[in-house]
LUMPA-424584 format. One record per residue (C-alpha): x, y, z. Coordinates in steps of 0.5 Angstrom, whole numbers, plus 500, padded with zeros to 3 digits. Example, Ala and Ser with C-alpha at 12.3 -4.5 7.8 and 13.67 -1.06 7.14 Angstrom:
<atoms>
525491516/527498514/
</atoms>
This chain:
<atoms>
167372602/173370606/179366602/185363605/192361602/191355598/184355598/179355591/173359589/168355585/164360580/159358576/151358575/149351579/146354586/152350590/157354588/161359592/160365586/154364583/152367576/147367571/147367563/147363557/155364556/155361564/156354565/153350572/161350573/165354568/172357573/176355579/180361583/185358587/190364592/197361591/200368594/198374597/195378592/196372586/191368584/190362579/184362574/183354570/178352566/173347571/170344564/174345557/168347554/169353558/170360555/173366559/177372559/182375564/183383562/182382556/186375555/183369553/186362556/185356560/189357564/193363567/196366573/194374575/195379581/189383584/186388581/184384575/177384571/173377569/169377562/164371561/159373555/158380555/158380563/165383566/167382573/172386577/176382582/180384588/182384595/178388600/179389608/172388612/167394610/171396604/167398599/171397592/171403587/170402579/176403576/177408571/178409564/187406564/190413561/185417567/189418574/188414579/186415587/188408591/183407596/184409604/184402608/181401615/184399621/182393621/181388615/175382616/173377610/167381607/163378600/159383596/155381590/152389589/155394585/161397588/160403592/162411589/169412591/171417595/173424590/181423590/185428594/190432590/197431589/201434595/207439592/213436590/217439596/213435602/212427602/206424602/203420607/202413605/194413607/194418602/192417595/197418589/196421582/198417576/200423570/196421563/201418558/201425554/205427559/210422558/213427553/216431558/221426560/224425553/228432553/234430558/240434559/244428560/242424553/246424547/243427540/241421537/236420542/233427543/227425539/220427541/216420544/209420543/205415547/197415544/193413550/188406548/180409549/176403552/177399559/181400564/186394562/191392568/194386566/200386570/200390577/206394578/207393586/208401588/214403591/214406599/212413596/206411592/204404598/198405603/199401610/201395611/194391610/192384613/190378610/185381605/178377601/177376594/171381592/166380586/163386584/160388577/164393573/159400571/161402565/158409567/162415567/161418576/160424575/161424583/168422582/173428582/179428579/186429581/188435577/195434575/202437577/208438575/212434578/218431576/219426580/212423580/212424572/218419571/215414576/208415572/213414566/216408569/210405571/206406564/212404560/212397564/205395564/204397557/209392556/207387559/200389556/203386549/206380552/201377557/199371552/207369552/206369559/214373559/211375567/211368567/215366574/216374576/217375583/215380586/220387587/219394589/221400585/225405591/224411589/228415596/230421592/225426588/231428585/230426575/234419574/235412576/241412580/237410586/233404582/235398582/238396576/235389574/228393574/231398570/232393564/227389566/223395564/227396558/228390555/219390555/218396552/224395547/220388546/214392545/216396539/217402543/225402542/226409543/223410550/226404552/233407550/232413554/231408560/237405559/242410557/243412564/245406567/249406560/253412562/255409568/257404564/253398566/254393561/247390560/245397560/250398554/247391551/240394551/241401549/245398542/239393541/234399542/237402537/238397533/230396534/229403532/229402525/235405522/242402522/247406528/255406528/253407535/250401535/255396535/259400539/256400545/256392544/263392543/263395549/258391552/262385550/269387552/265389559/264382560/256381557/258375554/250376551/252382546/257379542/252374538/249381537/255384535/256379530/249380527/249387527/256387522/253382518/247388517/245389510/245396512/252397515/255401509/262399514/261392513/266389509/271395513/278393516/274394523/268390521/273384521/276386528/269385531/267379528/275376530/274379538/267375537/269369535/276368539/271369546/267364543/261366540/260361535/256365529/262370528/266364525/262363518/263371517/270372520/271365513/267369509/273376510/278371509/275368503/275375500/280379502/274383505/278388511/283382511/288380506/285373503/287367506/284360504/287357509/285361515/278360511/278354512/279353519/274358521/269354516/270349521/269352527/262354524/261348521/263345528/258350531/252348527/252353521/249349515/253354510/259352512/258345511/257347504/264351504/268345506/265340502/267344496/274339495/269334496/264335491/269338486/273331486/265328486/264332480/270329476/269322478/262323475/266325469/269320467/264314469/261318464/265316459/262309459/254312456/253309450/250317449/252324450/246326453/249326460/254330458/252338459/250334467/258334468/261340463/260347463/257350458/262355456/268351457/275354457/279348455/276340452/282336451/285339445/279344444/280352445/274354448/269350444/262350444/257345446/256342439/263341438/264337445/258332443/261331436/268329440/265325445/261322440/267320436/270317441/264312442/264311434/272308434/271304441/264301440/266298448/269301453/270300461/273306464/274306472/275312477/282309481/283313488/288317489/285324487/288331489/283337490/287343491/282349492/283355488/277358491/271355495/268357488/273354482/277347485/283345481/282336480/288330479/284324478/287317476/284313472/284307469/281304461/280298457/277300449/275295445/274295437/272288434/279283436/283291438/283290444/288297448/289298456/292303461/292307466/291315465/291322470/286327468/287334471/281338470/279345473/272345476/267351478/261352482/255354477/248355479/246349476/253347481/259343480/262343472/268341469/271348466/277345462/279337462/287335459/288328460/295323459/295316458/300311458/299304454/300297458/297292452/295293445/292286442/293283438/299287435/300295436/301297428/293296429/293302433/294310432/297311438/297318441/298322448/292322451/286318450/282321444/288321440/287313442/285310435/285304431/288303425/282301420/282297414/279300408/272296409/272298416/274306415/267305409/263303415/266307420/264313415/257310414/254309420/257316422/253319416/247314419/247316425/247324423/242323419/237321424/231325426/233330418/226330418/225335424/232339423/234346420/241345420/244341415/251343416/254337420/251332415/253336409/260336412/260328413/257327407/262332403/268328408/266321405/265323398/273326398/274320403/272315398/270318391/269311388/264309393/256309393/255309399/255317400/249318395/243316398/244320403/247326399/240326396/236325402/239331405/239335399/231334398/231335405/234342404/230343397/223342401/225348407/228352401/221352398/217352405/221359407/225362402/231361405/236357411/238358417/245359414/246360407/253359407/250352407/249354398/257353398/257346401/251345396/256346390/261342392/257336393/253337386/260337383/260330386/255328381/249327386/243329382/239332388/245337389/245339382/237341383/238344389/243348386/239349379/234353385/239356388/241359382/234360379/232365386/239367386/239365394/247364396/250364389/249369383/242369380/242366373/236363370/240360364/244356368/238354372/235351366/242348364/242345371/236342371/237339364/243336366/240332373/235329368/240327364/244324369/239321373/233320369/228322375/222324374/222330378/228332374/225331369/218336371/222342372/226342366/219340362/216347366/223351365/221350357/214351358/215357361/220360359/225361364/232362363/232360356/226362349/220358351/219351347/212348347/214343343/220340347/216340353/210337350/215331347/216332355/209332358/206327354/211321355/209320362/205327365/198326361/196320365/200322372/198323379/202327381/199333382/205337379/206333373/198333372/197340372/203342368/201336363/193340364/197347362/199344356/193341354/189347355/193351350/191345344/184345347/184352345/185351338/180343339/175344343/174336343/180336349/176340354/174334357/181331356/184338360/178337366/179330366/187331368/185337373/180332376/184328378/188332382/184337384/183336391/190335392/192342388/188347389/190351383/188345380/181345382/181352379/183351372/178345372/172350375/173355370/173349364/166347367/164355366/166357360/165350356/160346360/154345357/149344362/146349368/148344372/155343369/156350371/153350378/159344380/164349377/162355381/162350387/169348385/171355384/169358390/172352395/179354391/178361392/176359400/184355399/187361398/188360390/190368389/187367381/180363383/179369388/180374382/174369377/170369383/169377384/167377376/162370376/159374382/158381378/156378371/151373374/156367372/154360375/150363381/146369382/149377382/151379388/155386388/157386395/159379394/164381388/167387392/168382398/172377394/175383390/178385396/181380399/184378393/188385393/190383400/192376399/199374398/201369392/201362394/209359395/210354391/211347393/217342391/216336387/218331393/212335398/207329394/211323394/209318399/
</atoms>
């Protein structure tokens, strides 16, 4: 089928196409192949629906040299330029050797649909000694020979390696045609016809193979030829081949090596098995040229060897080399090479030497590193200010770190301002966005923590309820580091208490550091300078800088001032463990002003607070706190007195002393006559606790207000003492159960005195199946004792039937039960 220059060929199934094919995968007009060069061809989709592959490659649209194989479905076609009367061979198997077929003298557009014919066996290769004529066929050595090449007199020790090249099974894949130098060419063709014919998947046994030869220069040119197609092979679908004009590859000397090769298809070769994945090959391509000192050679080898998996000293060598040559491409890889994670030399003397003879010749990515040297003192001595500039050529260059860099006296002065504006929150919430959580020095401050810097910025909204506080301009940065900037801020306030009103102007130097969270204050002095005091200065506590600015208050203001302190402490008690901050104001307030009541409130809300966390756990997060407890019930506050009267009856914080416990709780009822004083002093008594038990004191206690009580507290100690009289009057086991009653759901341990009272004494079956009901659900409560009764009433049959698995059950689990904790008296109020 004749086709001229610039001409098409329609394929598809419709009968009026020039390739007609059939199958379900072929469209009526499926491709176009249009010739726009001697042996090139450009294949483009007819319709989008379309579907097809050019040597294995899927596109729409591609550009190929002949010989290459068409793939529609399963169906492949071998295409190529023939003389008239030529038949074309199939193609063998890519690692199999190949004979290129002898052309006739007069080439005639021919057009051929059945198989191609057998070929012709391929003549043997003519010994090295002799030429080799150019009808005569040319033997390609198998890629496993390639190995023979590797060991070269003239290569350095580092790339004596053994390269192995495992040949692909399959199809012959020719992807990108390599144009044979003169010695591998036939004669000259004439305008030759694109062939179609079906690629036979069979191997020919008529086909005799080429038996190879060793021969040097027939095994380098195979090695350059297989090198470039597999090359080209993995970069096809990124059109790298793209544009490529066509070259010749000379070879006029049979003699190993490359000098008589043109260099730029050296490194072409070079560059596309390096991009391969086949650095090694690649830089024993290159080396020869290197050694000649070619500078693009140079560059390649250093990146081949870069590639190579391991980093090599020999490397960035051989692109400072290159550099320094005039390959201006190899300094951006000289800088990337220092900055290698792997370059155990990179914070080296020579390493800056580099990275500076990069940077003074322009390439811009060697200004961030050369910073960093200088920033660090890495292979340079230290110098923020020659940092600095090569920050801003980095930055100038596009390098976003850089710009991070040179914004630190920006966003240092940025840190502070926000600082101070702060000033002006009614909060101190904000306070850990603007200081560092460990800061060095806070005003007058040596290393405070976090809850010291909030009580005093607190403290400075408690003496000026209102504040404008303004950033002036003027502020100073002076770099330390990138990372720690020292600040001058100016700063101008107005502070206002009822009619005192006080300005100024002040200076705040602040030292601020780079944290992970980013910019903090590290440590704040201010100074301040007075222009107005209203209405009169002896109205103001005057001081250096601006905490130390108070008003002077009268005793009517200083007792609200401390108790508003103390409410504000005071609020969220409730969800707080630590007392230690509202115990201190309170103590301060109860020395500040003795003959005052304001205090005493919250000194025995706090103290109930701490009594209840007491009995829940047995303990505080501090019991130094027990000290502070002491003081303030010598002050007379009935709670802390009772506090202390726990403390000393458990021995926790102070010496143990059960007698003075006792003495305390009889002297809180005493003060105080509360009802909760009251009922531990009646339970001492009781008991017997501290001092000989005294059941007639302690009844004159429980039978002035307890009998009828519905505190559970009182009821069941009232129930206790009741029990003991109805032991000698059985009349009053109606009394005894009724007081349980009325707090049994409350108190399990007082639903478990009242179920045994309906055992032992009630009078019914009835009566009695309601108290083993009752006793089960106190010993379901976790009633240590109403576990124990339990077992007995299911061994003995007592209100229910004998169970002895049952028994032992709860027999067991009592063993295992640790007593219930006691609970306070307030735990029931409310």
């Amino acid at each position: 089928m004749a086709c001229a220059m610039d001409s098409s060929i329609a394929l598809g199934s419709a009968p009026e196409g020039e390739i007609v094919l059939d199958g379900e995968a072929v469209l009526s007009r499926h491709c176009v192949l249009r010739r726009i060069g001697e042996r090139r061809f450009q294949i483009s989709r007819a319709v989008p629906e379309a579907r097809f592959t050019v040597n294995g490659v899927t596109a729409s649209e591609l550009e190929v040299e002949t010989p290459f194989q068409f793939g529609i479905g399963d169906e492949l076609i071998t295409f190529d330029l023939a003389t008239e009367g030529m038949l074309l061979p199939e193609l063998p198997a890519w690692d199999e050797p190949v004979a290129l077929p002898k052309p006739s003298a007069e080439p005639e557009p021919v057009a051929e649909s059945a198989p191609a014919a057998e070929p012709e066996p391929a003549a043997a290769p003519p010994p090295p000694d002799e030429p080799v004529a150019a009808e005569e066929a040319v033997e390609i050595l198998a890629p496993t020979e390639w190995q023979q090449v590797a060991a070269r007199a003239s290569r350095r020790d580092y790339l004596l390696q053994p390269i192995t090249v495992r040949p692909r099974t399959g199809e012959r894949l020719g992807e990108v045609l390599i144009d044979l130098p003169p010695l591998f060419t036939v004669a000259a063709e004439p305008p030759a016809t694109p062939v179609a014919s079906k690629a036979s998947h069979e191997t020919h046994p008529n086909v005799e193979k080429a038996v190879p030869e060793e021969s040097s220069p027939l095994l380098f040119a195979s090695l350059m030829i297989c090198g470039v197609m597999i090359a080209a092979i993995f970069y096809w679908q990124h059109h790298l081949d793209s544009g490529a004009q066509e070259t010749e590859m000379v070879l006029d000397s049979p003699e190993p090596g490359m000098r008589d090769v043109e260099a730029d298809q050296v490194l072409k070769a070079v560059m596309g098995l390096r991009r391969a994945s086949l650095p090694m090959i690649s830089a024993h391509l290159a080396m020869p040229l290197a050694e000649e000192g070619d500078a693009r050679a140079m560059h390649e080898l250093a990146l081949a060897l870069l590639a190579s998996g391991e980093f090599s000293e020999e490397a960035v060598f051989l692109l400072r080399q290159a550099a320094e040559s005039g390959e201006r491409d190899a300094l951006a890889d000289l800088a990337e090479a220092v900055e290698n994670p792997l370059n155990m030399a990179r914070y080296s003397p020579d390493s800056f030497q580099h990275l500076d003879f990069a940077a003074h010749l322009g390439e811009s990515s060697a200004w961030m590193p050369l910073g960093e040297r200088y920033e660090h003192g890495h292979g340079v001595a230290r110098s923020l200010e020659h940092a600095l500039a090569a920050y801003e050529k980095a930055h100038a260059a596009g390098e976003r770190r850089a710009a991070v860099k040179l914004a630190a006296k920006r966003d240092a002065l940025g840190c502070v301002a926000a600082f101070v504006r702060s000033w002006n929150e009614p909060s101190v919430a904000s306070l850990p966005d603007h200081v560092s959580t460990a800061p060095e020095r806070f005003f007058e401050h040596e290393k405070p923590s976090m809850e010291t810097l909030l009580r005093a910025e607190e403290q400075l909204r408690a003496w000026w309820p209102k504040r404008r506080i303004s950033v002036e301009g003027g502020g100073t940065a002076n770099l330390h580091s990138f990372e720690r900037v020292e600040v001058m801020q100016p700063f101008q306030f107005e502070l206002q208490r009822g009619e005192r009103i006080a300005r100024g102007r002040g200076l705040l130097t602040c030292a601020v550091a780079r944290e992970e969270a980013g910019w903090r204050v590290v440590s704040a002095q201010d100074e301040i300078a007075l222009n107005e005091m209203l209405p009169t200065g002896a109205q103001f506590l005057t001081g250096p800088s601006l905490r130390a600015l108070k008003p002077a208050l009268s005793p009517v203001e200083r007792v609200e001032q401390s108790r508003l302190e103390i409410l504000e402490t005071m609020r969220g008690l409730e969800e707080t463990q630590d007392f230690k901050p509202a115990l201190s104001l309170i103590l301060g307030a109860a020395a500040a002003f003795p003959q005052e009541a304001f205090w005493r409130p919250f000194a025995d809300k706090l103290c109930d607070r701490m009594a209840r966390e007491f009995f829940r756990q047995g303990r505080w997060e501090d019991g130094t706190w027990a000290g502070q407890v002491r003081q303030l019930a010598a002050t007379g506050s009935v709670s802390a007195i009772l506090l202390e009267g726990h403390l000393r009856m458990a021995g926790y914080g102070v010496a143990r002393d059960e007698r003075l416990a006792v003495e305390l709780y009889q002297k809180a009822f005493e003060i105080g006559r509360r009802r909760d004083a009251r009922f531990y002093y009646a339970e001492a008594l009781f008991e017997g606790r501290g001092v000989p038990q005294d059941l007639e004191k302690a009844g004159m206690l429980v039978l002035s207000s307890m009998t009828r009580s519905k505190h559970p507290l009182e009821a069941f100690l009232a129930a206790q003492w009741l029990w003991l009289k109805a032991e000698r009057d059985p009349s009053l086991w109606p009394e005894v159960h009724d007081t349980l009653s009325r707090v049994a759901e409350k108190h399990p341990p007082a639903r478990h005195l009242a179920a045994v009272v309906m055992l032992n004494h009630g009078k019914t079956s009835r009566e009695r199946k309601n108290g083993f009901a009752a006793l089960k659900a106190a010993a379901e409560s976790g009633v240590l004792e109403a576990m124990k009764n339990l077992s007995k009433c299911y061994q003995d049959g007592v209100g229910c039937e004998k169970d002895f698995q049952a028994a032992m059950l709860w027999k067991q689990k009592a063993a295992v039960t640790e007593p219930p904790r006691r609970r306070h008296y307030t735990e029931f109020e409310g």
